[in-house]
C-alpha positions in Angstrom: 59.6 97.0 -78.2 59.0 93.4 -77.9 57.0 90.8 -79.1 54.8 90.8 -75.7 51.1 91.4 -76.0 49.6 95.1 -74.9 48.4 92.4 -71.8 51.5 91.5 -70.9 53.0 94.8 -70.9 50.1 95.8 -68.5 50.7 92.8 -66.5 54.8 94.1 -66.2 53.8 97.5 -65.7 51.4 97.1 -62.7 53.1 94.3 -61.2 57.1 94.7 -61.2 57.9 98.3 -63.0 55.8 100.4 -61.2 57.3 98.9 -58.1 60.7 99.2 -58.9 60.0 102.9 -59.6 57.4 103.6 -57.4 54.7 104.7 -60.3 53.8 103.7 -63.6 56.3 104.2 -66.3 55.6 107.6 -68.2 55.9 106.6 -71.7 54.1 103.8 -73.8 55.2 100.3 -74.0 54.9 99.4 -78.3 53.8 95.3 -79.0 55.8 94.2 -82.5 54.2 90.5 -83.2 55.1 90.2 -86.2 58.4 92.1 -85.9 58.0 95.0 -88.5 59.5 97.5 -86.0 62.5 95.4 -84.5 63.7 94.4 -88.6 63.6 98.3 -89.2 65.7 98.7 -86.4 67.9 96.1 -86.7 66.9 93.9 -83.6 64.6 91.4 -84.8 66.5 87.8 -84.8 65.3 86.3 -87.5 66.5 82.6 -86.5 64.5 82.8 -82.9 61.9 84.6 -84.3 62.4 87.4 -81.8 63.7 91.2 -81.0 66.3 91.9 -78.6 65.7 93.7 -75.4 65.7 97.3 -77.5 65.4 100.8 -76.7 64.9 103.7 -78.4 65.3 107.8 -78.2 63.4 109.6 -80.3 63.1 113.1 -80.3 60.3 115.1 -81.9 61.7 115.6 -85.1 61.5 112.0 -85.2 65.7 111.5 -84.7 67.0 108.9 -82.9 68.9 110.6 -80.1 69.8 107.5 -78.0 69.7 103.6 -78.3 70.4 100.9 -76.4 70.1 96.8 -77.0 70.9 94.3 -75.3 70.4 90.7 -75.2 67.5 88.8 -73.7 68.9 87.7 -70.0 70.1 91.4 -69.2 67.4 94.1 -68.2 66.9 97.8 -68.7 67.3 100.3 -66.3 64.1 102.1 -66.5 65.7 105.0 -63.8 68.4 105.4 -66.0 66.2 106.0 -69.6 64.3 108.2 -67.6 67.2 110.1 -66.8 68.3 110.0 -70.2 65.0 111.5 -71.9 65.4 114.3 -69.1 69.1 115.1 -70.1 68.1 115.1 -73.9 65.0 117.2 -73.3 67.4 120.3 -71.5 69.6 120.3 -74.2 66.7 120.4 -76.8 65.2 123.0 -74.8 68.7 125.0 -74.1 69.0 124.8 -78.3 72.8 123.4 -77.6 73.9 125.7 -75.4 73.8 123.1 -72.7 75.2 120.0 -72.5 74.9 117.0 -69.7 77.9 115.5 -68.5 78.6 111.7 -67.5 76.2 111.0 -64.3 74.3 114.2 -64.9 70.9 114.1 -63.2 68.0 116.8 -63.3 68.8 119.9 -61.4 72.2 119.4 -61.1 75.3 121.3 -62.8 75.5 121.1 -66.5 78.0 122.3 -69.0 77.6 125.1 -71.5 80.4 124.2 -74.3 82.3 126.9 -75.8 85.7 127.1 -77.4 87.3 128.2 -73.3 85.8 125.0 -72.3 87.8 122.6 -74.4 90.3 120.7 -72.4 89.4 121.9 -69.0 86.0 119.6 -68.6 87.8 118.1 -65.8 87.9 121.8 -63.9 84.2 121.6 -64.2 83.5 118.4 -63.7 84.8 115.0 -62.5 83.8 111.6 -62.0 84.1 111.8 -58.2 81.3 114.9 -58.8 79.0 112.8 -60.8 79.6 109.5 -58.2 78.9 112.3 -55.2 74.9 113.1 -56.9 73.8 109.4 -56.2 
């Protein structure tokens, strides 16, 4: 969300996000001018008159699955929200019976939790595994 008009959005879309991901972002862009949204959310700053850089997973039941927010001068990583959506859709479609590890990316080994896998995560999965997908 932000307080940028639909324009501008367009205008950051077609001419630097598109191009850092090499097509156009697949999910809408929301404009809060008056910043309804960001105060229900808890990023609006009232004294600048402004919302943090905010984002927001929201499944279909309408639950926040994921957040981030950070301040103004660092930027999202639209690779890595995409990613995120992915991860959170296979567990919703695996009804729990799947989870994603750290650094898990689409089509790659995920983790089915279960009483026998408590305390031996790191037999299925390391760091050096996740660093190894990129």
């Amino acid at each position: 969300m932000s307080v940028d008009s639909h324009f501008v959005h367009k205008m950051w879309n077609d001419h630097e996000l598109s191009k850092m991901i090499g097509k156009d972002i697949p999910f809408p862009m929301l404009s809060d001018q008056d910043g309804y949204i960001g105060k229900m959310y808890g990023i609006y700053d009232e004294d600048s008159g402004v919302e943090t850089r905010g984002r927001f997973i929201i499944d279909p039941d309408g639950i926040i699955q994921g957040f981030e927010v950070l301040t103004p001068p660092v930027g999202r990583n639209v690779s890595e929200s995409i990613r995120q959506v992915k991860a959170f859709q296979l567990v919703r479609e695996s009804k729990g019976t799947k989870a994603t590890p750290s650094g898990w990316k689409p089509g790659k080994k995920v983790l089915e939790p279960s009483p026998d896998l408590v305390g031996r995560v790191w037999e299925v999965w390391s760091v050096k595994e996740a660093f190894d997908q990129e």
